[in-house]
C-alpha positions as CSV (number, residue, x, y, z in Angstrom):
1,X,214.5,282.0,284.5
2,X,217.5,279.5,283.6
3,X,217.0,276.4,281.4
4,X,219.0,273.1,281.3
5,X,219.4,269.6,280.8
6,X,218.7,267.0,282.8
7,X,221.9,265.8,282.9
8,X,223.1,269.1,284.2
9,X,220.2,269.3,286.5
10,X,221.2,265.9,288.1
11,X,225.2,267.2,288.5
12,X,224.0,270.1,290.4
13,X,221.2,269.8,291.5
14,X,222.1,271.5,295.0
15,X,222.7,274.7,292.9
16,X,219.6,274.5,291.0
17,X,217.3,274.2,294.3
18,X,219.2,277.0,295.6
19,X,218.9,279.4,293.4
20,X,215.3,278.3,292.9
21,X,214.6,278.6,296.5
22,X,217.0,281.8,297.5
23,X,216.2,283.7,294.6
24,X,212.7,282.7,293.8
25,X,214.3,282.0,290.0
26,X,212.2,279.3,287.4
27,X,214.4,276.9,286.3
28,X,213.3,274.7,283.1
29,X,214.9,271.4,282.8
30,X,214.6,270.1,279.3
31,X,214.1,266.5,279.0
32,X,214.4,266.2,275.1
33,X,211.9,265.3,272.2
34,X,209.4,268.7,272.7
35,X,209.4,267.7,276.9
36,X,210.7,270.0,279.7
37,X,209.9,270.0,283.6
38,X,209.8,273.6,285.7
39,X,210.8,273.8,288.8
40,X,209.9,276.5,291.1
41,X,210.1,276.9,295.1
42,X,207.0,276.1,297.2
43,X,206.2,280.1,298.4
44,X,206.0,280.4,294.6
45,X,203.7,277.5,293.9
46,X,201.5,278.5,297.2
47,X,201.9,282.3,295.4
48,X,200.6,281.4,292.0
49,X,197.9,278.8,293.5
50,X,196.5,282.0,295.6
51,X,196.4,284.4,293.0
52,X,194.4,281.7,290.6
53,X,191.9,281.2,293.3
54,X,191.4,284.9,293.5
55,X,191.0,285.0,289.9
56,X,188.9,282.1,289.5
57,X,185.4,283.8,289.1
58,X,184.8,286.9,287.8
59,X,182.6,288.7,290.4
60,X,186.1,287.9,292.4
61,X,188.0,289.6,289.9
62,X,185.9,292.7,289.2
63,X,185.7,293.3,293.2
64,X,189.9,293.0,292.7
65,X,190.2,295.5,290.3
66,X,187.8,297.6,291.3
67,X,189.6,297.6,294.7
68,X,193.0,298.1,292.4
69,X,191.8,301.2,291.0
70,X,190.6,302.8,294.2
71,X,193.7,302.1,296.1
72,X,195.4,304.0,292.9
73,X,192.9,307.2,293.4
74,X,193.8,307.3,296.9
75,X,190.1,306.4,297.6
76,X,191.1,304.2,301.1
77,X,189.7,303.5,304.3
78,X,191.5,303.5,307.9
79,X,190.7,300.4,309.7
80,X,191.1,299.5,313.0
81,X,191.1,295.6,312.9
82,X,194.9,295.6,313.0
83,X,196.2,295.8,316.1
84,X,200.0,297.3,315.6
């Protein structure tokens, strides 16, 4: 995560968006007086999106970790509905 001004934002912008985009890194862009903008690229939006949809009811979320802690106990199931 890297913060800075809008002023530097604006001068190199090119080099913001790149490492945003390249190196899936947050930048914060402080715009003064307790206000700030975060910029982050769009697989990481569609990411974080995804994940709170998954989250977003609980009978969702206790399937997920239930399925979690059975991956961890080695408690799996071959399917076949992958072709390779």
């Amino acid at each position: 995560m890297q913060a800075t001004s809008m002023s530097d934002f604006r001068k190199d912008m090119k080099k913001y968006l790149d490492f945003v985009t390249e190196d899936h890194e947050t930048v914060i862009i402080n715009r003064g007086e307790n206000k700030a903008a975060v910029v982050i690229s769009l697989d990481d939006f569609n990411s974080f999106t995804e994940t709170k949809y998954l989250l977003s009811t609980e009978a969702n979320r206790k399937h997920l970790l239930e399925s979690i802690e059975q991956g961890k106990e080695g408690r799996t199931v071959d399917n076949d509905l992958i072709e390779e």
